[in-house]
C-alpha positions as CSV (number, residue, x, y, z in Angstrom):
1,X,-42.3,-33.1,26.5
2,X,-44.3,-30.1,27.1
3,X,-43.2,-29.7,30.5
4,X,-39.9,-30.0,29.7
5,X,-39.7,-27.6,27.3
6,X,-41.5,-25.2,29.3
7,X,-38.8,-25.9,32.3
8,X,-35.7,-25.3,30.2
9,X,-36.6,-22.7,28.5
10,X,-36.9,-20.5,32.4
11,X,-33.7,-22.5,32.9
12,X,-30.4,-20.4,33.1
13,X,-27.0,-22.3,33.1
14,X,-24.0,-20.3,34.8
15,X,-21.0,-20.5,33.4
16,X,-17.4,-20.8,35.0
17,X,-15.5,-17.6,36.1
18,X,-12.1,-16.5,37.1
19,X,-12.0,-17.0,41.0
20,X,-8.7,-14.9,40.2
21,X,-6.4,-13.5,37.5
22,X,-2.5,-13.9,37.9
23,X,-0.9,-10.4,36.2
24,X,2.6,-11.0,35.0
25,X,4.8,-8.1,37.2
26,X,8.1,-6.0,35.9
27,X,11.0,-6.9,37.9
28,X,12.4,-4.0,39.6
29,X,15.6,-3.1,38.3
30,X,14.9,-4.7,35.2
31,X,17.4,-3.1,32.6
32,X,16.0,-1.2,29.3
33,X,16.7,-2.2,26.4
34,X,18.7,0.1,23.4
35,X,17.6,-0.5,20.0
36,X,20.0,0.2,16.9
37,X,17.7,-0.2,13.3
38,X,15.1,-3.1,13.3
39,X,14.9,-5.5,16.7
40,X,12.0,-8.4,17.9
41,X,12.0,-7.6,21.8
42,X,9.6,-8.6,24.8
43,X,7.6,-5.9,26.6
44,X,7.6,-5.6,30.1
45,X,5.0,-5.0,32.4
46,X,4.5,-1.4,34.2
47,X,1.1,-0.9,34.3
48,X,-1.8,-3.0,34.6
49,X,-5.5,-2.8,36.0
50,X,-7.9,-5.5,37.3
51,X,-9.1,-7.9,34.4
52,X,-12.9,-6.6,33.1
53,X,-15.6,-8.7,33.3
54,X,-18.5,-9.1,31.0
55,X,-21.1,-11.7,31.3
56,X,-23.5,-12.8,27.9
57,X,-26.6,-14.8,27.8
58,X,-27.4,-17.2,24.8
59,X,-30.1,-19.6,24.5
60,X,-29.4,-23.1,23.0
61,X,-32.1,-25.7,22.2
62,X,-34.7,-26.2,19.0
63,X,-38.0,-25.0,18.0
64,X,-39.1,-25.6,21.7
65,X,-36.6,-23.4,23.5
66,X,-33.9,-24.6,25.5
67,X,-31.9,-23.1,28.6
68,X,-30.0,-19.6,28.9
69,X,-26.6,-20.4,29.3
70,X,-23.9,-17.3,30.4
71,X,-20.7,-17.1,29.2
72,X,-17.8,-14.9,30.7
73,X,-15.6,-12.8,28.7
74,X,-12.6,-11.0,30.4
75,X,-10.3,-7.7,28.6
76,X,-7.3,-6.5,30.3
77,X,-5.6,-3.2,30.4
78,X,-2.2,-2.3,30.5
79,X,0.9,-1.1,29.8
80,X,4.4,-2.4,28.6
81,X,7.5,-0.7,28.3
82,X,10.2,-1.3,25.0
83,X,13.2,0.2,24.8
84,X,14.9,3.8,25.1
85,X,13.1,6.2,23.1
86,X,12.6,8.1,20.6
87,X,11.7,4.9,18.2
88,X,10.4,5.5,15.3
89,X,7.2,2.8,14.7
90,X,6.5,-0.3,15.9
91,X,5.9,-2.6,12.7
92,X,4.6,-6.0,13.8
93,X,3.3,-7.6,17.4
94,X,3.1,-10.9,18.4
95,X,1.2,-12.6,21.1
96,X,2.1,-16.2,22.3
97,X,3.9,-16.3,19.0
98,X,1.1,-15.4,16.5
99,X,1.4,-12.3,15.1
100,X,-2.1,-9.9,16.1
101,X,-4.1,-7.8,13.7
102,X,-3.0,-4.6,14.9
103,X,-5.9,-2.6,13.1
104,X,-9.1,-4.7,15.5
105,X,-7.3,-3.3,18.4
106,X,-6.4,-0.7,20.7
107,X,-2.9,0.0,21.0
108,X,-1.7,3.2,21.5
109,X,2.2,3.7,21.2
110,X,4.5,6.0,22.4
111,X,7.5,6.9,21.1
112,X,9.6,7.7,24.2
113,X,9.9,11.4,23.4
114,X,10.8,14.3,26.2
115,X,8.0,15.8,26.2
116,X,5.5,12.8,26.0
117,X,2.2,13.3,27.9
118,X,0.4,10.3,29.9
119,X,-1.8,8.3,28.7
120,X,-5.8,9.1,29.1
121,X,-6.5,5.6,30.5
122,X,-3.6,5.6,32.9
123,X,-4.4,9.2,34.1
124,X,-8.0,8.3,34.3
125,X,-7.2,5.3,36.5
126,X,-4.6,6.9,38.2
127,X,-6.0,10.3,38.8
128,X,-5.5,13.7,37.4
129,X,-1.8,14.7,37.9
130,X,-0.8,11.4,39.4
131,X,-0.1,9.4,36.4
132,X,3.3,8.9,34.8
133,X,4.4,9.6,31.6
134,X,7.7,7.7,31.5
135,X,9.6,10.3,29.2
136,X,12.1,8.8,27.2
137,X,10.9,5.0,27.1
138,X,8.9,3.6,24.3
139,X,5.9,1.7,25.8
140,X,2.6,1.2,24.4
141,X,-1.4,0.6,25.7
142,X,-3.4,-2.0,25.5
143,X,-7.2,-0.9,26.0
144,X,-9.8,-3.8,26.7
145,X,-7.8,-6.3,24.8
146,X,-9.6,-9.3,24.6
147,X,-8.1,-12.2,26.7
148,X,-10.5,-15.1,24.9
149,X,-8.3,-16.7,22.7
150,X,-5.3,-16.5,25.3
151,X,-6.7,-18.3,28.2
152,X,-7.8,-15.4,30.1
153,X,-4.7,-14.4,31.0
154,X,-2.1,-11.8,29.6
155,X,-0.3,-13.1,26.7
156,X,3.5,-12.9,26.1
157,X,3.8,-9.9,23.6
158,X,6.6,-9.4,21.5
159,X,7.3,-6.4,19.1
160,X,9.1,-5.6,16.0
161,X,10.5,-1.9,17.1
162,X,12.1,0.2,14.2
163,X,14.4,2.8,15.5
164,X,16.7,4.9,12.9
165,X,20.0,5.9,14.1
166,X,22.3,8.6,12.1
167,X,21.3,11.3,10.1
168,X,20.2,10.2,7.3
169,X,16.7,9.5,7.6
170,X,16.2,13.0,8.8
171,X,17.8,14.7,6.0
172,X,15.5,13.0,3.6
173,X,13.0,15.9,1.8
174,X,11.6,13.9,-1.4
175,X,11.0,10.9,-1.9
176,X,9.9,8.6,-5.2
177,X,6.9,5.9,-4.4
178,X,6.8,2.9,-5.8
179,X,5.7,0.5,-7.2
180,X,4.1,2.3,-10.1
181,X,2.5,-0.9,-11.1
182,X,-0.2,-1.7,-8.9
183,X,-3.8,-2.0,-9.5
184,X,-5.5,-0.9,-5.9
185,X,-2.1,-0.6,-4.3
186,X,-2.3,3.3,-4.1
187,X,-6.8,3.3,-2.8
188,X,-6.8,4.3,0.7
189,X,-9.7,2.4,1.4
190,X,-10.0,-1.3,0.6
191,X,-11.1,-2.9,-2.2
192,X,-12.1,-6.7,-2.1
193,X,-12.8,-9.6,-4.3
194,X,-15.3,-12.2,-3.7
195,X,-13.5,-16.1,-3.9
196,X,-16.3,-17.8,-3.4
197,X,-19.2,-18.6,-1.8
198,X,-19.7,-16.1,1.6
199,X,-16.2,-15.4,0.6
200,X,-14.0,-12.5,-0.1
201,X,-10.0,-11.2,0.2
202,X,-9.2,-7.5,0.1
203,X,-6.8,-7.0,-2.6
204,X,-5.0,-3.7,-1.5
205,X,-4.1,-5.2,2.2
206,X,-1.3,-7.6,2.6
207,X,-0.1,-6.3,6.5
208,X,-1.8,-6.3,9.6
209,X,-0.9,-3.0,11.2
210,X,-3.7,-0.8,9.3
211,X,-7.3,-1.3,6.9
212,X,-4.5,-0.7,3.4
213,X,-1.3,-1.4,2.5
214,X,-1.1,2.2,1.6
215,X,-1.7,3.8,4.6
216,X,0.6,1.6,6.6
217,X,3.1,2.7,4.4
218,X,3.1,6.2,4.6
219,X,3.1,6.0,7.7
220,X,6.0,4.3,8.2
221,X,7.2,6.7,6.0
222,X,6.7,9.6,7.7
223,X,8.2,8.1,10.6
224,X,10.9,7.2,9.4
225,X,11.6,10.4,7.5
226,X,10.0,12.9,9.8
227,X,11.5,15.7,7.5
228,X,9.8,14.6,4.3
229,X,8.4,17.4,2.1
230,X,7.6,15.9,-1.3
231,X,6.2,12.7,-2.7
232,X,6.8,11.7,-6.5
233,X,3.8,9.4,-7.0
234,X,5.0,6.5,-9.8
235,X,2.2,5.5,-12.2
236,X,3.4,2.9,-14.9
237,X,1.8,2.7,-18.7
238,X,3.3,-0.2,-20.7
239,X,4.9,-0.7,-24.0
240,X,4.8,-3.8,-26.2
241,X,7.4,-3.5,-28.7
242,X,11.2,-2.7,-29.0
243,X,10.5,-0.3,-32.3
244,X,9.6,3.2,-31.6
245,X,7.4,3.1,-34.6
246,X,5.6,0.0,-33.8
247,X,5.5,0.4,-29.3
248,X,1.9,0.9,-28.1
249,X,1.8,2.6,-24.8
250,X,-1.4,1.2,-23.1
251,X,-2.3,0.4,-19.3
252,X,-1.7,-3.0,-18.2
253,X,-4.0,-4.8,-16.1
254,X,-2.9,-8.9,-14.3
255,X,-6.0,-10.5,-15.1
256,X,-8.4,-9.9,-17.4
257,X,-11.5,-10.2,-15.0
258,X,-12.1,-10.5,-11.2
259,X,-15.0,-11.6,-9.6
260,X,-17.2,-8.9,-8.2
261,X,-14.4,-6.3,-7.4
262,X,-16.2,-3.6,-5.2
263,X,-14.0,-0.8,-7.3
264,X,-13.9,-2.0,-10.7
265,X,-10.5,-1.2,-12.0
266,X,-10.4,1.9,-15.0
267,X,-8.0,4.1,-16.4
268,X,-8.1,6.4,-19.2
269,X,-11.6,5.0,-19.9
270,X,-10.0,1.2,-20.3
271,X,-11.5,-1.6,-18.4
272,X,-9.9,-4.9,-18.3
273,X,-11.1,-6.1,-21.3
274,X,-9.6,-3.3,-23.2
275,X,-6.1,-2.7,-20.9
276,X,-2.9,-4.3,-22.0
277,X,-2.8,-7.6,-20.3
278,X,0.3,-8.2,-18.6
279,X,2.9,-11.0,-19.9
280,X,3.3,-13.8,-17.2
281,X,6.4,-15.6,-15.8
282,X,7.0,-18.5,-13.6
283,X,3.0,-19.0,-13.5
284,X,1.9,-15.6,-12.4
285,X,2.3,-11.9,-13.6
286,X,5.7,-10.6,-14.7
287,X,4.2,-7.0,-13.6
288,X,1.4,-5.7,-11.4
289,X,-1.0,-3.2,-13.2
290,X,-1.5,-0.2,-13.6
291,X,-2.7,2.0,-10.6
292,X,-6.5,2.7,-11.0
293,X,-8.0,6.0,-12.0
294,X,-9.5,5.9,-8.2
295,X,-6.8,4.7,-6.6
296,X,-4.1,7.8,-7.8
297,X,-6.8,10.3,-7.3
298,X,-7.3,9.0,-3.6
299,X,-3.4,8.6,-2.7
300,X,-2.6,12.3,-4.4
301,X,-5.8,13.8,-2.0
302,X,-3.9,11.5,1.3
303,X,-0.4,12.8,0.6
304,X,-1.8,17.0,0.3
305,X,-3.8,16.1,3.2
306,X,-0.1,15.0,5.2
307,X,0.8,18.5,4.4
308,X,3.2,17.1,1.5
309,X,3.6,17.9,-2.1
310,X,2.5,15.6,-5.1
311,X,4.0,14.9,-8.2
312,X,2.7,12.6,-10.7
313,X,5.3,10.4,-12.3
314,X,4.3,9.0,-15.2
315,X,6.6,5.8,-16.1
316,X,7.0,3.1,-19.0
317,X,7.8,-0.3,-18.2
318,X,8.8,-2.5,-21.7
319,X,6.4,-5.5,-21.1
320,X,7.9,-7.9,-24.0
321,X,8.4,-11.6,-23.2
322,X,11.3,-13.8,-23.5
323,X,10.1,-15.3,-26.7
324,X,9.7,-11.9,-28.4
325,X,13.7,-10.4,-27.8
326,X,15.7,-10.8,-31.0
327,X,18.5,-12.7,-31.9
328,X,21.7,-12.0,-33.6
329,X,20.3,-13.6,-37.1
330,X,18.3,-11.1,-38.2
331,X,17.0,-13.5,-41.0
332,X,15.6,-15.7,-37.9
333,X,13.5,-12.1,-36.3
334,X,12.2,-11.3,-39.3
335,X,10.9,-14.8,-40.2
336,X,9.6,-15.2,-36.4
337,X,8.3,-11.5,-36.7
338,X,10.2,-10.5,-34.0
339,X,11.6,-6.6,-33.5
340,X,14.7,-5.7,-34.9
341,X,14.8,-7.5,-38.3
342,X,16.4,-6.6,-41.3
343,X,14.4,-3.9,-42.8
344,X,14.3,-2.1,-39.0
345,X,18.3,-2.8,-39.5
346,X,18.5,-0.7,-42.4
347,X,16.6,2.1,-41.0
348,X,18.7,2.0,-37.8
349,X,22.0,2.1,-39.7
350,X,20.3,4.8,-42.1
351,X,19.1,7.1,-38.8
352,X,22.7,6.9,-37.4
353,X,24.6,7.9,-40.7
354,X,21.8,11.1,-41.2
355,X,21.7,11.8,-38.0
356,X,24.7,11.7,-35.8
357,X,25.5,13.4,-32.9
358,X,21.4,14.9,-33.0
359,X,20.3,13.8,-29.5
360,X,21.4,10.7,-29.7
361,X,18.1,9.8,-31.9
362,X,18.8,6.5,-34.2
363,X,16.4,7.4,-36.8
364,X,17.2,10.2,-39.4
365,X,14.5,13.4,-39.1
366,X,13.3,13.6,-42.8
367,X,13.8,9.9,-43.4
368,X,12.1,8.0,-41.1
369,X,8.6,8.3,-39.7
370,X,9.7,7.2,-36.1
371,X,12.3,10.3,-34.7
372,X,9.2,13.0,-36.6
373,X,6.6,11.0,-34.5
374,X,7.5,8.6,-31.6
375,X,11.1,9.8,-30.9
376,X,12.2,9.3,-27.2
377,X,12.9,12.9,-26.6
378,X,11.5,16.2,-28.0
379,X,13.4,19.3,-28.8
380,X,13.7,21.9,-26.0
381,X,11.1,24.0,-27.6
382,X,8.8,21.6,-28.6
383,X,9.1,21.3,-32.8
384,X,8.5,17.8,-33.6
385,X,6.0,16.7,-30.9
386,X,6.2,13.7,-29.6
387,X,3.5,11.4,-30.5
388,X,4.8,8.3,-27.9
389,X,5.5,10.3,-25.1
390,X,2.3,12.5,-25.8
391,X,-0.2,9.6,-26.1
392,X,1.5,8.0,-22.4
393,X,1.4,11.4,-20.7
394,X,-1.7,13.5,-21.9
395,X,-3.7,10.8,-19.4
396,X,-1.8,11.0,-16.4
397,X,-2.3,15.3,-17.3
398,X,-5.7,15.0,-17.5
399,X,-6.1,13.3,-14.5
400,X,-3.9,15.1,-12.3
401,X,-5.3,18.9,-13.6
402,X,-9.4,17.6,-13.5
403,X,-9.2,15.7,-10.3
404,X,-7.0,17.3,-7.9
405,X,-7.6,20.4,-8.1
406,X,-5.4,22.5,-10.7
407,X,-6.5,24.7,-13.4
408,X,-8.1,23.8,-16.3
409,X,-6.5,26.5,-18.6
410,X,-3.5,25.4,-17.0
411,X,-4.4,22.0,-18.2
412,X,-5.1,23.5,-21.9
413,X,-1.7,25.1,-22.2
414,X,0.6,22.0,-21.1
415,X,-1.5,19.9,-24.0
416,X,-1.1,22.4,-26.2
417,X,2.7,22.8,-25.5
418,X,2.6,18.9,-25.5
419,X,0.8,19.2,-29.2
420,X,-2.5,17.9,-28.1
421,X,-4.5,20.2,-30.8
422,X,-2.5,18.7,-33.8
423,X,-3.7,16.0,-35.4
424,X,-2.2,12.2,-34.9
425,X,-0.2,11.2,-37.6
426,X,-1.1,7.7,-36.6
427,X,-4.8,8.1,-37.6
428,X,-4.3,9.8,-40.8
């Protein structure tokens, strides 16, 4: 047994390589393809290179050692051309019909401009000077793509090609992102949750074409609006109750733990166990959360860094379940304790009779506690602050003045023209 070990462990078992690699070739006079909005077309092949070659050693065997064995791993380069350019993006590629993490590879694209350079690789292999750049088609570059799990051989490629026709698209200058409710939705760098033992899922990356969902889609954007200027950035805070004098404006959150989030999720100095937990439908939330503290401060510093301007959009969304909307007996809300029974009835009818025609306001001003303190809209001056609108917004203000950038006295004024320094009538 001692001999043998000794023997195999010296050993070295060869493994089997390509004798020869068959590359798929264009045929000449092939026509190119014109692409009108969204299109799933085959690439074709115009420039390829020999298949590169890289040979491993691993040992298998016990304690004692066993024999080296080789194994050989081949990467191709090469090009294919698409369509007739200028194309906007290319959203989604699939190989031998299963669709390819775009974000492990290299894939360069280009978008069959006129004035298009060559590529480095092809010019490198080609020569200085001597390399093509193919103006006016969309083709893209692979670079060492690794031909393991295709059979050592090229794959057949497919791609999902967006090109915008008209003029709209470029006549587009501002745009509003959503969705405003999102917990890591808006982090430009992924956040994951463990699911188990050895395991984890990121939860801020649901496509395959970059490492978030949020920089996949601005850069769609971009491309798609190549004339954009400014980016209204949605953040939702939600309210729990149909009466302006009873509606707490909170951030939501769709679970009230996770397990191990690298990021924990915060804002406004609420965790999960103190944010407004989101009502559920059909087995799952009826809203995704609210973005995280982090998450807006990361996507406002992306967007300036695109050379566009930010604006922070606060928003409400009315999280009240099914069960909780009042019926037409208001003897039935008020027994169920639902919104709108008959003593809010009264004090509707009472704010429309003393105070018609006053900005459309249903509750009267010296009458009822909610148009003096939680009324939907302010006067133009700012008399009568609003107490609703102050306690969803002063947040967001905060956030966007200390950790972006902007002034702090600037910060100071807007909460005192907001009524920040007066005291809540809520509290006393």
């Amino acid at each position: 047994m001692l001999d043998t070990a000794l023997i195999n462990s010296t050993r070295t078992i060869a493994g089997r390589g390509l004798s020869g690699a068959r590359i798929p070739s264009a045929d000449e006079g092939s026509p190119i393809l014109r692409v009108h909005g969204s299109m799933r077309i085959a690439g074709a092949l115009i420039w390829a290179t020999r298949f590169e070659e890289t040979v491993t050693q691993e040992r298998q065997g016990g304690k004692g050692g066993g024999p080296k064995v080789e194994r050989y791993h081949y990467h191709a380069n090469f090009a294919l051309g698409l369509c007739e350019g200028p194309i906007a993006f290319i959203r989604r590629v699939w190989a031998d019909g299963r669709e390819l993490d775009l974000e492990s590879l290299d894939m360069r694209i280009y978008r069959g401009t006129a004035s298009q350079l060559p590529d480095p690789l092809i010019e490198a292999k080609q020569g200085a000077g001597r390399a093509p750049a193919w103006r006016g088609l969309a083709y893209v570059v692979f670079e060492r793509l690794p031909l393991d799990d295709f059979g050592n051989r090229i794959p057949a490629l497919q791609f999902e090609v967006i090109r915008p026709v008209g003029g709209l698209e470029p006549a587009i200058e501002a745009v509003a992102l959503i969705p405003g409710s999102t917990e890591h939705g808006y982090a430009t760098t992924p956040v994951r949750e463990t699911t188990g033992v050895g395991a984890a899922r990121t939860l801020n990356r649901n496509m395959r074409q970059a490492s978030t969902d949020w920089t996949q889609s601005i850069d769609e954007l971009q491309a798609l609006c190549p004339n954009l200027k400014s980016v209204a950035l949605v953040s939702a805070w939600f309210g729990d109750d149909l009466r302006a004098s009873h509606c707490r404006f909170r951030p939501g959150v769709e679970v009230v733990s996770r397990n191990v989030e690298t990021r924990p999720w915060k804002v406004g100095g609420l965790d999960r166990t103190t944010a407004h937990l989101v009502s559920t439908s059909n087995g799952g939330p009826a809203y995704g959360g609210t973005p995280d503290d982090a998450a807006l401060v990361e996507a406002i510093r992306d967007l300036k860094a695109r050379g566009l301007k930010v604006v922070l959009y606060p928003f409400v969304l009315m999280d009240i379940p099914a069960r909780q909307w009042p019926t037409r007996s208001w003897r039935r809300n008020r027994a169920a304790g639902l919104p709108l029974a008959r003593a809010d009835e009264r004090e509707y009818r009472a704010g429309i009779a003393g105070n018609a025609g006053r900005h459309g306001h249903y509750a009267s001003r010296n009458r009822c506690a909610v148009w003096r303190n939680a009324c939907v809209r302010c006067r133009r001056l700012g008399r009568h602050r609003c107490l609703v609108r102050r306690r969803r917004r002063l947040p967001a203000l905060h956030l966007a003045s200390r950790r972006t950038g902007h002034r702090r006295r600037r910060c100071r004024r807007l909460c005192h023209r907001l009524g920040d320094d007066r005291p809540d009538p809520a509290q006393g």
